[in-house]
C-alpha positions in Angstrom: 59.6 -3.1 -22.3 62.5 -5.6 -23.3 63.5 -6.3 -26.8 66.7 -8.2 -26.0 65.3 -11.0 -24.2 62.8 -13.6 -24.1 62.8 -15.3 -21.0 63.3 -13.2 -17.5 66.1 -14.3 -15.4 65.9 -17.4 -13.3 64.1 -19.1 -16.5 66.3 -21.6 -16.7 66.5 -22.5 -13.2 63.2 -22.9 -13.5 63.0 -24.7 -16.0 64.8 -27.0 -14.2 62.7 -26.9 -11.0 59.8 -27.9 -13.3 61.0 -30.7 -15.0 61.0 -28.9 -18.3 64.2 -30.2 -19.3 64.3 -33.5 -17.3 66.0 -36.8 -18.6 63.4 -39.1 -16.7 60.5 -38.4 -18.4 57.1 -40.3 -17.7 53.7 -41.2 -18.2 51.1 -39.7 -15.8 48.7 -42.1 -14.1 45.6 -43.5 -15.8 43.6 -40.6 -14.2 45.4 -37.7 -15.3 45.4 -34.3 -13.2 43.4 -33.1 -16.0 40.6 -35.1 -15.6 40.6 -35.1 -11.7 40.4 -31.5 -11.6 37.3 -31.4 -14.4 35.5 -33.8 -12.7 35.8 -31.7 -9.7 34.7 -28.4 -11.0 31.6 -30.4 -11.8 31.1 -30.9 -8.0 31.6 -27.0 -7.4 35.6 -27.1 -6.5 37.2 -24.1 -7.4 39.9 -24.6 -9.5 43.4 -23.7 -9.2 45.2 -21.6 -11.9 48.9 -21.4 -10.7 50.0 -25.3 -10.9 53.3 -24.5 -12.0 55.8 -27.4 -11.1 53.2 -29.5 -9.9 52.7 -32.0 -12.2 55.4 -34.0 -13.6 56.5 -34.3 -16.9 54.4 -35.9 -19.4 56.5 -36.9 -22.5 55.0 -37.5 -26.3 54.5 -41.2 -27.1 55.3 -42.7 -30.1 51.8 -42.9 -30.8 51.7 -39.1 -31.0 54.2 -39.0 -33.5 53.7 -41.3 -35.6 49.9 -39.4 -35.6 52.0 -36.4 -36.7 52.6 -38.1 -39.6 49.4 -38.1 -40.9 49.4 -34.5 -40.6 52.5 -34.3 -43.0 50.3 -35.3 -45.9 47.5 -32.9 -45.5 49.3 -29.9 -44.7 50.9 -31.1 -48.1 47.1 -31.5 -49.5 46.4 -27.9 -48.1 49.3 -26.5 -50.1 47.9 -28.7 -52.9 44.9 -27.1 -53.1 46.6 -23.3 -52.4 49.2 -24.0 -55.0 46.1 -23.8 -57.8 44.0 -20.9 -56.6 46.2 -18.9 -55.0 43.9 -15.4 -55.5 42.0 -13.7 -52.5 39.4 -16.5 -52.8 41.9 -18.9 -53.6 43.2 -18.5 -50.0 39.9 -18.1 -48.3 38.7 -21.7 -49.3 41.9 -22.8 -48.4 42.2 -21.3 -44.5 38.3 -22.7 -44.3 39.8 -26.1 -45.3 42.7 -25.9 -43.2 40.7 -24.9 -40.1 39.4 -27.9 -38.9 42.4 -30.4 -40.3 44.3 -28.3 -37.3 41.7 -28.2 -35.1 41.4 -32.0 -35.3 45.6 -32.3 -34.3 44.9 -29.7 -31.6 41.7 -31.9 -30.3 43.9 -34.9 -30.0 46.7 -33.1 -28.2 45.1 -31.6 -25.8 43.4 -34.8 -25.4 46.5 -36.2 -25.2 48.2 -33.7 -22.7 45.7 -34.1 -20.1 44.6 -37.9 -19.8 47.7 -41.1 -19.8 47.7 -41.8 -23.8 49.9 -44.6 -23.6 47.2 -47.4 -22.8 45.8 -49.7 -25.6 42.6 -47.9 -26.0 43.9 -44.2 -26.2 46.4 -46.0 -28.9 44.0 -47.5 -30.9 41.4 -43.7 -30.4 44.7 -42.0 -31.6 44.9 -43.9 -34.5 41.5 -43.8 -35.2 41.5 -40.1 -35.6 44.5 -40.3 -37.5 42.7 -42.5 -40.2 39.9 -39.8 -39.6 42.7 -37.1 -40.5 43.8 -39.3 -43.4 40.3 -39.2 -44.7 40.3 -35.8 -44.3 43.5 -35.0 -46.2 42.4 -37.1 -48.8 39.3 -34.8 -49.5 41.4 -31.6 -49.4 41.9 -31.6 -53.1 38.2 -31.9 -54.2 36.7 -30.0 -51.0 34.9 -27.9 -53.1 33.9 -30.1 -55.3 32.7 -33.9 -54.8 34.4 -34.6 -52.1 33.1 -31.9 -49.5 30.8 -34.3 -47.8 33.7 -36.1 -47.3 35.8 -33.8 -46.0 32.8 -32.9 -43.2 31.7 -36.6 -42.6 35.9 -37.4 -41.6 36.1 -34.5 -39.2 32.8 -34.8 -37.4 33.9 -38.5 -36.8 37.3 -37.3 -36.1 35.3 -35.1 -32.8 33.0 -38.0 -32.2 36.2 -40.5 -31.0 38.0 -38.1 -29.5 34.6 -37.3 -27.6 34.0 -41.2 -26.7 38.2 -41.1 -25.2 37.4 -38.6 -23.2 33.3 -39.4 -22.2 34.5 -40.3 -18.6 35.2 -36.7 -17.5 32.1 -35.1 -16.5 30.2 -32.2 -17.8 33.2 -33.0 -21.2 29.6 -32.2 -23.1 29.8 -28.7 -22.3 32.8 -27.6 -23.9 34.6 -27.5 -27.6 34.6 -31.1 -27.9 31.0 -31.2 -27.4 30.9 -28.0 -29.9 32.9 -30.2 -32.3 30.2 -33.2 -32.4 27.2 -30.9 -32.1 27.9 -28.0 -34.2 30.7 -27.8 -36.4 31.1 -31.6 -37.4 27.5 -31.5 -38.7 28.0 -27.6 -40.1 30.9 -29.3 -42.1 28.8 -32.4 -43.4 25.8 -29.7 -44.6 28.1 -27.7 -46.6 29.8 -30.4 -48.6 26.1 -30.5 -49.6 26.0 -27.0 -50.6 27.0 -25.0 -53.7 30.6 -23.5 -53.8 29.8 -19.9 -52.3 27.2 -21.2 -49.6 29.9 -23.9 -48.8 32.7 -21.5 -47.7 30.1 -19.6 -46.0 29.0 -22.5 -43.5 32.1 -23.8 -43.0 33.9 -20.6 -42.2 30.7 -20.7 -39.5 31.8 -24.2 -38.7 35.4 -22.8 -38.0 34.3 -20.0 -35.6 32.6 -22.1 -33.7 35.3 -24.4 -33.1 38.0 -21.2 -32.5 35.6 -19.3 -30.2 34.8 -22.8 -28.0 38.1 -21.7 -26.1 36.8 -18.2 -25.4 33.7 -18.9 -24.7 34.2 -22.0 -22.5 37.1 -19.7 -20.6 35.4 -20.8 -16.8 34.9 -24.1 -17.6 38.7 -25.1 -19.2 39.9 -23.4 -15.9 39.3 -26.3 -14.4 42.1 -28.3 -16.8 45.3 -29.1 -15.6 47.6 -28.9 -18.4 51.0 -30.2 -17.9 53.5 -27.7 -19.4 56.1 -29.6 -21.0 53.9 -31.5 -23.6 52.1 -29.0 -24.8 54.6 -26.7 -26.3 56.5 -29.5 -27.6 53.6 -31.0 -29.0 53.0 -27.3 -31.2 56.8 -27.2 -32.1 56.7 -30.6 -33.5 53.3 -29.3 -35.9 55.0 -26.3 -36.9 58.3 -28.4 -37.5 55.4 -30.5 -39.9 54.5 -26.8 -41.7 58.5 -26.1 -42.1 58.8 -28.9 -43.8 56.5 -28.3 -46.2 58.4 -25.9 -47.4 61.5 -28.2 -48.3 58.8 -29.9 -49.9 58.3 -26.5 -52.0 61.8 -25.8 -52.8 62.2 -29.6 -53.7 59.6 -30.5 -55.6 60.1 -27.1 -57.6 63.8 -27.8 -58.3 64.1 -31.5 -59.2 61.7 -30.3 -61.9 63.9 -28.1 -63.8 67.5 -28.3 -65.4 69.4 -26.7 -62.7 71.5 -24.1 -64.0 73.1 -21.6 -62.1 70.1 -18.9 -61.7 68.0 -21.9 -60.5 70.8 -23.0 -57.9 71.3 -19.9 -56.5 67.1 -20.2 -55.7 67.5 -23.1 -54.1 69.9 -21.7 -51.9 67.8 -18.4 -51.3 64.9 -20.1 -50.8 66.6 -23.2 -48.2 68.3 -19.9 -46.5 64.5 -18.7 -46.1 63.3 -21.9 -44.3 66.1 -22.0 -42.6 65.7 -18.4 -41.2 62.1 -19.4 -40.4 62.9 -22.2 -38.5 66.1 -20.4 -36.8 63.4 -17.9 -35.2 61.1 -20.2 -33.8 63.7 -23.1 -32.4 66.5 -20.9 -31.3 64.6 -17.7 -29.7 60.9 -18.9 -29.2 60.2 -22.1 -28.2 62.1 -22.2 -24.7 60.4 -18.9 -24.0 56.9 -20.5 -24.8 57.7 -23.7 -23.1 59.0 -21.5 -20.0 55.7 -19.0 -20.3 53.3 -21.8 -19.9 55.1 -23.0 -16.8 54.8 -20.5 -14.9 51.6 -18.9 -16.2 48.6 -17.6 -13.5 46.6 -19.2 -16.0 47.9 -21.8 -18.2 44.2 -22.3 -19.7 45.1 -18.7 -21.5 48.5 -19.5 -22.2 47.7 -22.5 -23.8 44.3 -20.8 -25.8 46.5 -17.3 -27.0 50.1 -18.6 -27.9 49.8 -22.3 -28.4 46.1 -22.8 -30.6 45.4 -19.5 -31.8 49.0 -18.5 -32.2 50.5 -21.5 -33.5 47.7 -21.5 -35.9 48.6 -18.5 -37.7 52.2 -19.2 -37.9 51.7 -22.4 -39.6 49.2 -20.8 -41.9 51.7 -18.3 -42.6 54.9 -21.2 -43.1 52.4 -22.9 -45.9 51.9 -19.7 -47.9 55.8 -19.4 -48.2 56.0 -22.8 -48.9 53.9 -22.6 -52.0 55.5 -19.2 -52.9 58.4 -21.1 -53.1 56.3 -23.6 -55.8 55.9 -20.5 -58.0 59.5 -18.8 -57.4 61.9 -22.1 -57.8 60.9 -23.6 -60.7 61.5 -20.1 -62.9 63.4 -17.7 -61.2 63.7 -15.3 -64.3 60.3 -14.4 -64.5 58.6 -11.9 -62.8 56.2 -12.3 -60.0 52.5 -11.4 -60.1 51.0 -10.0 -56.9 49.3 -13.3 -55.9 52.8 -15.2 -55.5 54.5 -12.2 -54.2 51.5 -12.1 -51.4 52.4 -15.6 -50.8 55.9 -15.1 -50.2 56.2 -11.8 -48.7 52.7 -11.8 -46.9 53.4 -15.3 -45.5 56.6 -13.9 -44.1 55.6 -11.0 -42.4 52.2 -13.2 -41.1 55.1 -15.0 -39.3 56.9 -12.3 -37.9 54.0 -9.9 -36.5 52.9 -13.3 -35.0 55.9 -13.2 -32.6 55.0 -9.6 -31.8 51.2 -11.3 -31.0 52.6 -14.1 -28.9 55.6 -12.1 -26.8 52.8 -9.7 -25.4 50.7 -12.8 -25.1 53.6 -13.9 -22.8 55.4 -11.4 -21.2 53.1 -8.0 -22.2 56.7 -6.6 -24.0 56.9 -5.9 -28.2 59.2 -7.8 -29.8 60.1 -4.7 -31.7 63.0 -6.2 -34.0 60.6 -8.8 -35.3 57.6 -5.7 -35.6 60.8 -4.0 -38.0 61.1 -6.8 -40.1 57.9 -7.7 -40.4 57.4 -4.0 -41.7 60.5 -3.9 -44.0 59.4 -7.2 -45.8 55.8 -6.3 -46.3 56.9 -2.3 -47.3 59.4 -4.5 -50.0 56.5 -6.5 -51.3 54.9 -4.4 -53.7 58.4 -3.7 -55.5 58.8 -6.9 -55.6 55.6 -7.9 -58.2 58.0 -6.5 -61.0 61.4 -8.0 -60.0 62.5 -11.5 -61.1 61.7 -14.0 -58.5 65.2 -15.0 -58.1 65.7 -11.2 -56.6 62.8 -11.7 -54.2 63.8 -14.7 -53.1 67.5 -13.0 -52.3 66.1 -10.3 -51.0 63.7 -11.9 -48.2 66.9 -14.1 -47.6 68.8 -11.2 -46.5 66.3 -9.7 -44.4 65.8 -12.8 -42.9 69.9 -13.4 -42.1 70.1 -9.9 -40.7 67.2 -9.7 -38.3 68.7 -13.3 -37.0 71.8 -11.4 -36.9 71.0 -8.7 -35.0 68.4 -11.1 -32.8 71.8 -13.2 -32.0 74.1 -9.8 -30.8 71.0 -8.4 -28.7 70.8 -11.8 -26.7 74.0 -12.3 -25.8 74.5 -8.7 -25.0 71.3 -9.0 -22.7 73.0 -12.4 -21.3 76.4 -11.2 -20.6 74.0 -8.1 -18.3 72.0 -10.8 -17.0 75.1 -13.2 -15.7 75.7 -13.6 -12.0 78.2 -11.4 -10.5 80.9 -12.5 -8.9 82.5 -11.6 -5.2 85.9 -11.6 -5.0 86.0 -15.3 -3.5 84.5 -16.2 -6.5 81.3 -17.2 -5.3 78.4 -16.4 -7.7 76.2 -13.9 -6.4 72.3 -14.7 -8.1 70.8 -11.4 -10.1 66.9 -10.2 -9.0 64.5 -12.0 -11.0 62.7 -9.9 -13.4 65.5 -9.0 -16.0 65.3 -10.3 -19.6 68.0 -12.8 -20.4 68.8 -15.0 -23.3 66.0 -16.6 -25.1 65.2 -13.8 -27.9 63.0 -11.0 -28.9 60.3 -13.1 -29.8 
């Protein structure tokens, strides 16, 4: 088992054999590889799992991002509605909520990794579900009030469009998006119509449905080929979205208050925290994620364990820090109660054990720093209900600087063991593949 490196040597080169990091980017045909492949498991081909460096790279259009966008505001609405019931419940009805306003982004993304987007109509069904997202957001607040029909009625026609962009693939009916128009879409509609309790009940229901459609489908999405590039960039640019939600948190917080020294030195603390958040994912994980997926047997499981069920908790856990930041910022003398404390600390170490779920998800290694510090922050928590917030927040910065720290010594300790040696002509002489290298102990 490694714990100094994320990616095995020979990653980068290939990467670059891939077209991972290629300058030329762009766009696939109008019959994607995706599609080709579905429509021919539907005539009994068998598909083929190992299509590493066989397609080329598919870059994110403009359309894409500017769908991202969208996102910002109810992942804002999310924390919104977390922000005021922040108890056990609280965060139940919140994680229900949240559920499908993700599984609608990941819908249109893999929709979007596996057909030619950049045509008028995939524009125009991009935008649609982005005004279906909208919609959506703009029901977070009240979701458990009068605007719960809503909420459901915006994500089942959210499923329906993206079901119409992709109706041309056979045998599409038999798989999550089907799931999403048949089941959980209408699930969500008859609990807006239902009394608090029974609500969360059905549309937790509707969100296992949609979670398990991967598993359960497994065969069948076998027959997908997804183009490696996109899809992890397409995750680190949602989870970028969930970061910065959390400036969102500190701001919002501090512009409210005078400013005085104690609340400063929160703002730092906390900016240090998001900062440390971010540093893990962008500087240690997402070239190992982007390089798993490319050379995965079976990108199909790649992209189901580390990118939609992984990713998932990792921006759940950015938005509970986020709104621990709310309640830390704006008074920094006070103590904590347990329910912020969770927020912050819980969210935290949510984050970190999720690396330690996604590098055996990968690689089958423990990312045993990140397991540590996942342990040390959570074992802090409960002391941390009668300090001053302006001490937790320190203190979760520090833990934060010196597992990145320590991260940053073990990978270039593992990359000056994993450089080339050299002969005495100086000719570079290529180490076995297999041996962890820089990347980070993700």
């Amino acid at each position: 088992m490694s714990t100094t490196g994320e990616l095995p040597a020979g990653a980068e080169e290939s990467a670059v054999r891939t077209g991972e990091r290629s300058a030329g980017r762009r766009p696939d045909a109008k019959r994607s590889e995706g599609e080709r492949q579905v429509g021919e498991e539907s005539e009994g081909k068998q598909p083929d799992e190992g299509q590493a460096g066989e397609a080329p790279e598919k870059r994110v259009t403009w359309a894409e991002l500017y769908f991202d966008l969208i996102f910002v505001f109810a992942i804002t609405q999310v924390s919104g509605l977390l922000h005021h019931h922040h108890d056990l419940l609280g965060i139940a009805q919140a994680l229900v909520v949240f559920v499908p306003v993700y599984w609608c982004w990941v819908g249109t993304t893999v929709q979007a990794n596996i057909r030619d987007v950049d045509t008028p109509r995939d524009r125009l069904g991009i935008l649609t579900v982005g005004f279906t997202g909208l919609v959506m957001a703009l029901a977070v607040p009240g979701a458990y009030g009068n605007r719960g029909v809503l909420l459901g009625a915006g994500y089942w026609a959210a499923r329906v469009v993206l079901l119409l962009l992709l109706v041309r693939i056979p045998g599409v009916w038999r798989g999550p998006y089907g799931v999403g128009v048949l089941v959980s879409g209408p699930l969500l509609v008859a609990g807006g119509l239902l009394p608090e309790g029974p609500r969360v009940c059905l549309w937790a229901l509707a969100a296992l449905c949609d979670l398990s459609g991967p598993v359960v489908f497994r065969r069948k999405l076998a027959a997908v080929a997804y183009h490696p590039s996109h899809m992890p960039e397409r995750f680190a640019l949602f989870l970028l979205v969930a970061l910065g939600e959390s400036i969102v948190g500190i701001g919002a917080s501090a512009a409210a208050v005078r400013l005085d020294a104690a609340e400063l030195v929160a703002v730092t603390a906390a900016f240090t925290i998001s900062a440390g958040l971010w540093w893990q994912y962008f500087v240690f994980a997402a070239d190992a994620m982007r390089h798993a997926v490319t050379v995965a047997d079976s990108r199909r499981d790649m992209v189901r364990r580390v990118f939609q069920y992984g990713h998932l908790a990792l921006a759940a856990a950015v938005i509970a820090v986020a709104v621990g930041f709310g309640e830390t910022v704006a008074d920094p003398r006070r103590a904590l109660g347990a329910a912020s404390v969770g927020l912050l600390y819980g969210g935290c170490g949510l984050y970190l054990l999720t690396f330690g779920y996604t590098r055996w998800m990968m690689f089958r290694s423990v990312a045993t720093t990140r397991i540590m510090a996942a342990a040390v922050v959570l074992a802090l928590a409960p002391a941390m209900v009668r300090w001053p917030a302006l001490a937790a927040l320190v203190t979760l910065a520090v833990v934060l600087v010196v597992l990145n720290v320590v991260e940053h010594r073990r990978v270039n300790a593992a990359a000056a063991v994993a450089e080339p040696a050299r002969e005495p002509g100086g000719e570079a002489v290529a180490e076995p593949a297999g041996d962890p290298v820089v990347g980070g102990p993700v």
